[in-house]
LUMVEX-671298 format. One record per residue (C-alpha): residue in three letters; residue number from 1; x, z, y. Coordinates in steps of 0.05 Angstrom, whole numbers. Layout:
[rec ALA,NUM,[X,Z,Y]]
...
***
This chain:
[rec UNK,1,[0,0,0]]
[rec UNK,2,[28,-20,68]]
[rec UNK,3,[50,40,103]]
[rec UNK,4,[42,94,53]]
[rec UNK,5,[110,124,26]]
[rec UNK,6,[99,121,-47]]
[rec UNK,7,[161,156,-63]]
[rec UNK,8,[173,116,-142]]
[rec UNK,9,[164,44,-98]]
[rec UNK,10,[223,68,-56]]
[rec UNK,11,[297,71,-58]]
[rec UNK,12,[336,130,-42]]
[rec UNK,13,[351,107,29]]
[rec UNK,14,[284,100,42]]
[rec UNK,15,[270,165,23]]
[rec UNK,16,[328,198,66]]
[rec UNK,17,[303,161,126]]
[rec UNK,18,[232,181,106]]
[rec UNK,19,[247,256,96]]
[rec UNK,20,[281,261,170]]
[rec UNK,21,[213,243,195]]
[rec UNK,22,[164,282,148]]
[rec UNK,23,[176,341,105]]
[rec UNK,24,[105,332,78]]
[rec UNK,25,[93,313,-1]]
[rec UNK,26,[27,303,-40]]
[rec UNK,27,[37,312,-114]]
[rec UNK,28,[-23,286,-142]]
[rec UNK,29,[-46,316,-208]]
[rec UNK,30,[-94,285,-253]]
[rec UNK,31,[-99,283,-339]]
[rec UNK,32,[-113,229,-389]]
[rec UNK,33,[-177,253,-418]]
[rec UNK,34,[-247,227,-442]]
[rec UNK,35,[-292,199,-397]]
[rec UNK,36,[-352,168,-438]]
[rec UNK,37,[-363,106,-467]]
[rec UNK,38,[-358,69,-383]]
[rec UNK,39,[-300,107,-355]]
[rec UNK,40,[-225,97,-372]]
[rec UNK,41,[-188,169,-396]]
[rec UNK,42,[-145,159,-334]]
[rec UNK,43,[-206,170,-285]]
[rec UNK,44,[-178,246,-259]]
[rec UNK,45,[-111,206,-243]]
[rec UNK,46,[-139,151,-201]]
[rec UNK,47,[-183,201,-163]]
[rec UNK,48,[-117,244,-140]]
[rec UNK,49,[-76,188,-132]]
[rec UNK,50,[-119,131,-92]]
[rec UNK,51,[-136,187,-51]]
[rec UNK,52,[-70,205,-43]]
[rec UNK,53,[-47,140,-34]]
[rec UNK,54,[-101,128,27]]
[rec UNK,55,[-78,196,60]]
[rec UNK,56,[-6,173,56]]
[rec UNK,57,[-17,115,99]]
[rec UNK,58,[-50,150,151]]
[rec UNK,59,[-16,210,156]]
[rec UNK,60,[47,180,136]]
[rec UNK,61,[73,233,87]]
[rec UNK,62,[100,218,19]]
[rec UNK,63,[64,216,-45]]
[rec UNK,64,[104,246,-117]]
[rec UNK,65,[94,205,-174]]
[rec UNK,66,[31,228,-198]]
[rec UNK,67,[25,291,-263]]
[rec UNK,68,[-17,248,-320]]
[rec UNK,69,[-12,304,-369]]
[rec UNK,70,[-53,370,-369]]
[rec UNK,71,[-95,416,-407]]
[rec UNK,72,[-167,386,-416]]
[rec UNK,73,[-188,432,-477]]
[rec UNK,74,[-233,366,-505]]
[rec UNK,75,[-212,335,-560]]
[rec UNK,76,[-256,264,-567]]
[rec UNK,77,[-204,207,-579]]
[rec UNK,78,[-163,194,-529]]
[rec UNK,79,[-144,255,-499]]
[rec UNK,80,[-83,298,-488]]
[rec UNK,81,[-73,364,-480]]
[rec UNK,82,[-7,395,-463]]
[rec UNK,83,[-20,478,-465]]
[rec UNK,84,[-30,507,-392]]
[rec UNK,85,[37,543,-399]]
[rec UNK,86,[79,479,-401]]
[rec UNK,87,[29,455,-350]]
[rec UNK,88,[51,509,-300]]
[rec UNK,89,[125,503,-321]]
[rec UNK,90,[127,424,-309]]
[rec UNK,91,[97,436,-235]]
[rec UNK,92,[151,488,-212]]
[rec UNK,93,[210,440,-241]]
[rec UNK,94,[171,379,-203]]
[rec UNK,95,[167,428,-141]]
[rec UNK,96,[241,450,-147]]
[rec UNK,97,[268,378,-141]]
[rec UNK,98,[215,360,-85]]
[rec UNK,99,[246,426,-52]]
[rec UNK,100,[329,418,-66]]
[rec UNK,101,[309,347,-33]]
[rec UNK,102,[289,372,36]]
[rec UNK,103,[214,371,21]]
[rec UNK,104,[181,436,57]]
[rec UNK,105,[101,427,46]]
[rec UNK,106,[81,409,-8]]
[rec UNK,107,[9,397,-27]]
[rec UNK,108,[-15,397,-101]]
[rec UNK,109,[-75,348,-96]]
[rec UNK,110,[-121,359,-166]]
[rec UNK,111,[-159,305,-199]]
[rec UNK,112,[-177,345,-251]]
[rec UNK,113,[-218,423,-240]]
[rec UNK,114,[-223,454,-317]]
[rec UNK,115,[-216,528,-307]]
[rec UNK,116,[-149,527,-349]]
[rec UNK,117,[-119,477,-306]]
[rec UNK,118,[-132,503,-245]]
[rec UNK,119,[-109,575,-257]]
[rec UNK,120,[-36,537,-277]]
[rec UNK,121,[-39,502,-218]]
[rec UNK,122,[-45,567,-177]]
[rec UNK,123,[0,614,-216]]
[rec UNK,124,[50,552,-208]]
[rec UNK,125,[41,554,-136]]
[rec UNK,126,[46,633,-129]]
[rec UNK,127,[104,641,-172]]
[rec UNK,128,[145,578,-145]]
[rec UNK,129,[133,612,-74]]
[rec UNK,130,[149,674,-85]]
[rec UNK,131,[209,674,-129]]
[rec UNK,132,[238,627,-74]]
[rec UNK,133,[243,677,-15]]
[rec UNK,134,[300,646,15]]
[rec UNK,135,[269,574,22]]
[rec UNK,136,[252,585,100]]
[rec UNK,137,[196,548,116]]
[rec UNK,138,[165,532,54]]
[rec UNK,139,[96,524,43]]
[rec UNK,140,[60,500,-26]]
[rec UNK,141,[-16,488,-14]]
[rec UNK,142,[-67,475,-72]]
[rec UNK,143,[-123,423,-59]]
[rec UNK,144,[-180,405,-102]]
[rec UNK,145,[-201,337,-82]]
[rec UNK,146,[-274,352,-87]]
[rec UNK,147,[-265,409,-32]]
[rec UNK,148,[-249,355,12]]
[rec UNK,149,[-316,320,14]]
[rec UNK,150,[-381,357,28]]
[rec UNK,151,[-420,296,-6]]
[rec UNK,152,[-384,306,-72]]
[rec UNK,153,[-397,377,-67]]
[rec UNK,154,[-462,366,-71]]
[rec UNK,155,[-451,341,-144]]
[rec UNK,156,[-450,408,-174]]
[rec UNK,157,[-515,426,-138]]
[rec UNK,158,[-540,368,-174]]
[rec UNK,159,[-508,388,-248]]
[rec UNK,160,[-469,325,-237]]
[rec UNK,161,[-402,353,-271]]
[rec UNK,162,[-360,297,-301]]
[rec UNK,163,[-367,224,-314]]
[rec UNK,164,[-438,227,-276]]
[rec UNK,165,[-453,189,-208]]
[rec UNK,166,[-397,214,-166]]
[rec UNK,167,[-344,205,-223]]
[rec UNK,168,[-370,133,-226]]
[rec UNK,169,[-382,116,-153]]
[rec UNK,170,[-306,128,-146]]
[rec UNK,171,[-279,88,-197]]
[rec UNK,172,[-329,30,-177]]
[rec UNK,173,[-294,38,-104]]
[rec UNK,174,[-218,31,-121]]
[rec UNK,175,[-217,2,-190]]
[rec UNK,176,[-279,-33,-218]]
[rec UNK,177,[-244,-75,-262]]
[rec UNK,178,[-237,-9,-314]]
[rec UNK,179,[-303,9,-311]]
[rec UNK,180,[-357,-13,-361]]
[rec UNK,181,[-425,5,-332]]
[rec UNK,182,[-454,-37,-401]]
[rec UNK,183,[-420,8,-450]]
[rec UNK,184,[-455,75,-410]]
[rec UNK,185,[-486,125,-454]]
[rec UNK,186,[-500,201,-448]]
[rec UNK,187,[-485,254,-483]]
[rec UNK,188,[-545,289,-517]]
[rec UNK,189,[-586,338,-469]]
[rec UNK,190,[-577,393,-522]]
[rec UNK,191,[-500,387,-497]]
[rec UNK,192,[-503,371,-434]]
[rec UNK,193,[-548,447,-422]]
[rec UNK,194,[-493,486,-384]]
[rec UNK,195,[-507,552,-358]]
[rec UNK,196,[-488,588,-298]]
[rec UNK,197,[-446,635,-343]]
[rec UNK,198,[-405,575,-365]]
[rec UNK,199,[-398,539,-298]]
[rec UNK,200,[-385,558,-227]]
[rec UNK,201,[-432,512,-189]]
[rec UNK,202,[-436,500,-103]]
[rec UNK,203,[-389,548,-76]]
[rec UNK,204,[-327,526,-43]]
[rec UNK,205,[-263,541,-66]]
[rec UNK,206,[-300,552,-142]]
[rec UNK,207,[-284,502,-192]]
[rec UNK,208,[-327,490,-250]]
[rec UNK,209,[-298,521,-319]]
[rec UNK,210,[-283,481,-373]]
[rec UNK,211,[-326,487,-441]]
[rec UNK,212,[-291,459,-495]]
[rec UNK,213,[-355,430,-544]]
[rec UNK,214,[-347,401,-610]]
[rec UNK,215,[-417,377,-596]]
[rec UNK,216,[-398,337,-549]]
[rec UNK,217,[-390,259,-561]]
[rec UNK,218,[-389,222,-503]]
[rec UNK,219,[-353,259,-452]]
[rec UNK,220,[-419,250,-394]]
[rec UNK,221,[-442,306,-365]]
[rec UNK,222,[-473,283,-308]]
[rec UNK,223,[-531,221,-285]]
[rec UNK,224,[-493,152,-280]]
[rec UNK,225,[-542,113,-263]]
[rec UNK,226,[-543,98,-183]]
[rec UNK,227,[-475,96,-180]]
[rec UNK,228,[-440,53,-133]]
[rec UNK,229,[-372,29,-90]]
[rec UNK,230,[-410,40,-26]]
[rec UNK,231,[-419,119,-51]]
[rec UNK,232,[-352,117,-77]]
[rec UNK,233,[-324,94,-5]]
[rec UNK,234,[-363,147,27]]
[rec UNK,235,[-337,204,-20]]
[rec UNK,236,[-262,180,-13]]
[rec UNK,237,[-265,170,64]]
[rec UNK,238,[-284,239,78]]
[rec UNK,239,[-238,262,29]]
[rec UNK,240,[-180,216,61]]
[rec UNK,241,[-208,241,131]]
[rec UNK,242,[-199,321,110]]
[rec UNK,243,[-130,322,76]]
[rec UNK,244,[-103,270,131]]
[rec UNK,245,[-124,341,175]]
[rec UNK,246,[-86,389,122]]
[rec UNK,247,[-27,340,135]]
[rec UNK,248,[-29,338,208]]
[rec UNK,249,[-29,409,221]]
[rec UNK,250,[28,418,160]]
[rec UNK,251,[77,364,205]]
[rec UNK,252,[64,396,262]]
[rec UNK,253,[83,469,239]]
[rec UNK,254,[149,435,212]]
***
């Protein structure tokens, strides 16, 4: 993308010359895990990293090569889990380059919310901070993408959890080519019942926990149907618009 710095598309001058205008990094985080019959497994990916992307070339900050591998707790084909440990681990080595490289704030940008995941990301973020009290000026920040747009908020007010409308709009915005709206199927309703003791629903800052569900076959939980680029746009341009903020204010402390 013109203008962004997409740090794996650069050389190492680039880089240098980059870093002594911006100290600011996105490291986008995302898994490889199912998405129903319509979706691709690398849906949480592309989420994180077009958004990412997008925010880079406004804001001009760089973007990390983006984490594929996680803890989803599913197991339909297709998916891979690494354990949350290793998880953690592989986000303070990523952070300790990005930081013995000049990089002050950096922002953890998360395509993917199970309850597992998340609570890596964080303890990643808390430990990598505070073990490091000597690193002047550095500043690791945790952002769930969904937080960043009040109309994809609303998707948990609607039970619209994963692979649903939302899910789909955005991969119909930035790549349509990988979606398969012909193949679309839902799980069962039996499955797709989640209670309020299993998820965490409108409340920002809350991410919805993961239920692992050998019932499950499909991977949908969530409408499809009305799904669109034009909903997509509208979710990713607020989401663009918000973080481009985060990064603005981050630049200017630096």
């Amino acid at each position: 993308m013109d203008n962004a710095r997409i740090m794996y598309e650069m050389t190492v001058k680039e880089v240098a010359a980059g870093l002594q205008q911006t100290q600011t990094v996105i490291l986008p985080v995302g898994i490889v895990e199912q998405h129903g019959y319509h979706l691709p497994l690398s849906t949480d990916i592309h989420n994180a990293e077009q958004i990412a992307y997008r925010t880079s070339q406004v804001a001009g900050c760089f973007v990390a090569p983006t984490v594929h591998y996680n803890f989803s707790g599913g197991t339909l084909p297709g998916t891979i889990n690494i354990s949350p440990q290793v998880f953690s681990l592989l986000l303070m080595d990523i952070m300790q380059s990005l930081q013995m490289q000049g990089f002050r704030n950096i922002v953890i940008l998360m395509g993917h919310g199970g309850a597992e995941s998340a609570a890596a990301v964080r303890d990643a973020a808390d430990y990598f901070q505070r073990l490091r009290p000597e690193a002047e000026g550095l500043t690791v920040h945790v952002v769930p993408f969904w937080e960043l747009s009040e109309t994809y908020m609303r998707s948990f007010e609607e039970r619209d959890y994963h692979a649903g409308r939302y899910e789909t709009s955005m991969m119909l915005y930035w790549k349509p080519e990988l979606v398969k709206m012909d193949q679309a199927e839902l799980d069962d309703p039996a499955d797709m019942q989640i209670t309020s003791d299993n998820r965490r629903t409108a409340s920002k800052f809350e991410i919805p926990r993961a239920i692992p569900d050998p019932g499950v076959k499909i991977g949908v939980w969530g409408d499809y149907h009305n799904s669109s680029a034009e909903f997509g746009k509208k979710i990713c341009d607020e989401c663009v618009d918000s973080l481009s903020g985060l990064i603005s204010q981050l630049n200017d402390r630096s």
